[in-house]
C-alpha positions in Angstrom: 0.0 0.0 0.0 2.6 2.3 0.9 4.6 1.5 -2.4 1.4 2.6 -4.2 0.8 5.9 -2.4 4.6 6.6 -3.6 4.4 6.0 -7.1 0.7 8.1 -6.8 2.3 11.0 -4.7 5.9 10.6 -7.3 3.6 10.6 -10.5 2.1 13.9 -8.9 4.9 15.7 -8.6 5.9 15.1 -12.2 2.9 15.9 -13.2 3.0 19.1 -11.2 6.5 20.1 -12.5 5.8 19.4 -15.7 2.7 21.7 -15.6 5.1 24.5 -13.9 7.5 24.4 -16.9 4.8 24.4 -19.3 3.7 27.4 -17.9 6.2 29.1 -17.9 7.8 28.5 -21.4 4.5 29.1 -23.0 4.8 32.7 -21.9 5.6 34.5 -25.3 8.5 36.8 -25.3 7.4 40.4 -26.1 9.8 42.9 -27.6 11.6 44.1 -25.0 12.7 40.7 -23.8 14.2 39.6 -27.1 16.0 43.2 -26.8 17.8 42.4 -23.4 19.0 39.6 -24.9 19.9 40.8 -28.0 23.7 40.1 -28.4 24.2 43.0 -30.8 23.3 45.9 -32.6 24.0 48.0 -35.0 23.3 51.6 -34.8 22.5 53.9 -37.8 22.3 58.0 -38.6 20.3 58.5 -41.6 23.1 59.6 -43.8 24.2 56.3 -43.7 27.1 56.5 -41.0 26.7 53.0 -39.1 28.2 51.3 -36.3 28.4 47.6 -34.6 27.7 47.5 -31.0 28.5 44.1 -29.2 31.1 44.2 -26.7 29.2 47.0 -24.6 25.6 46.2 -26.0 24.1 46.2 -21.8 24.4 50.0 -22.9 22.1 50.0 -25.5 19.6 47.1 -23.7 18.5 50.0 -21.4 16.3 50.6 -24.2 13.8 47.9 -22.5 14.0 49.6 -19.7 12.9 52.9 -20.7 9.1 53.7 -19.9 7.4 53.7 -23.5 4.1 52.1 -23.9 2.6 51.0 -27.8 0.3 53.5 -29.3 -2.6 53.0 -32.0 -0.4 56.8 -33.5 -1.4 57.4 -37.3 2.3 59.4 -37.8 2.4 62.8 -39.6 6.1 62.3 -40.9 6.7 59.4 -42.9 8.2 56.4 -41.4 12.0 56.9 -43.5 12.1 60.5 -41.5 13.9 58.9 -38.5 16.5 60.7 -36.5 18.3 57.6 -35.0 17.9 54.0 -35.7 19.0 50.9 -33.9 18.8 47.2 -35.2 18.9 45.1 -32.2 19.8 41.8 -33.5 21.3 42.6 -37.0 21.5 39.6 -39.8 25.0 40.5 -40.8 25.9 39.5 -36.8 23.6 37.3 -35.4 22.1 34.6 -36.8 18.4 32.5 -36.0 16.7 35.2 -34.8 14.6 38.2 -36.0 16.0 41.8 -36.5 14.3 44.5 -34.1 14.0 47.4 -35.5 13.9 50.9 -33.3 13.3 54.0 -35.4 13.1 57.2 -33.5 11.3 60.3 -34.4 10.6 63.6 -33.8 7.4 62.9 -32.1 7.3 59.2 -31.1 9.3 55.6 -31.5 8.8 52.9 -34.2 9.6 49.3 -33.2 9.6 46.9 -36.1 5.9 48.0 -37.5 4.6 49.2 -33.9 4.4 52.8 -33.1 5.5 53.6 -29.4 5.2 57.3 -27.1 6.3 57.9 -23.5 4.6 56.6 -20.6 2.4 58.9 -18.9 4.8 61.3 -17.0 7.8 60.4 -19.1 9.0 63.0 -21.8 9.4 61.7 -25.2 12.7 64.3 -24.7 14.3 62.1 -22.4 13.7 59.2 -24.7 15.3 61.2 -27.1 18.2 62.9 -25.0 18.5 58.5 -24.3 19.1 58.0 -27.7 21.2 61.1 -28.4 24.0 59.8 -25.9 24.0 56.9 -26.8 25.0 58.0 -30.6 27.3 60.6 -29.1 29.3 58.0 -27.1 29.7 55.0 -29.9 29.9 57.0 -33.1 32.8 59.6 -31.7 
């Protein structure tokens, strides 16, 4: 009897564990995860200047961080009028994964084909003023 209520209670706990991982794993990654763990980027001025970041890309992974929020924004500018663009992810570094493409604008953020704005309370100039140091420090 005992040897049954073991194999009952050991089944269980297998069954419970496996139920945990499931769980968990099932939760789909959104944008900002795949960004902190983005290996590499590549950072772009829209004269074409470019650089590689990998070595110091926990710099540029504070992106996730920052307090933006998706917006249903119909943009007055058109989407090629960006002031500073990072590819998380880049094709030409990293390979079995997507590219994640951050645009910024005047007025608001592009991520891939999503349109993003500050979090209530958050300046879209200190997303900006983000971005701007960032350029300033790796494309000296």
């Amino acid at each position: 009897m005992q040897k049954r209520i073991r194999i009952i209670a050991g089944f269980l706990a297998v069954m419970i564990v496996i139920s945990l991982a499931a769980c968990t794993s099932s939760k789909e990654k959104t944008v900002f995860d795949k960004i902190k763990e983005s290996p590499a980027a590549k950072m772009e001025l829209p004269e074409g200047t470019s650089t590689y970041v990998d070595s110091e890309i926990a710099s540029l992974r504070s992106f996730a961080d920052l307090k933006i929020q998706a917006s249903p924004l119909e943009p007055a500018d058109d989407e090629e009028d960006w002031i500073y663009r990072i590819v998380f992810n880049p094709s030409e570094k990293v390979t079995g994964t997507d590219e994640i493409i951050v645009s910024f604008h005047k007025d608001y953020l592009q991520i891939n084909t999503e349109y993003y704005l500050p979090a209530d309370g958050v300046s879209y100039e200190s997303v900006l003023e983000w971005a701007e140091g960032k350029f300033n420090y790796f494309m000296k």
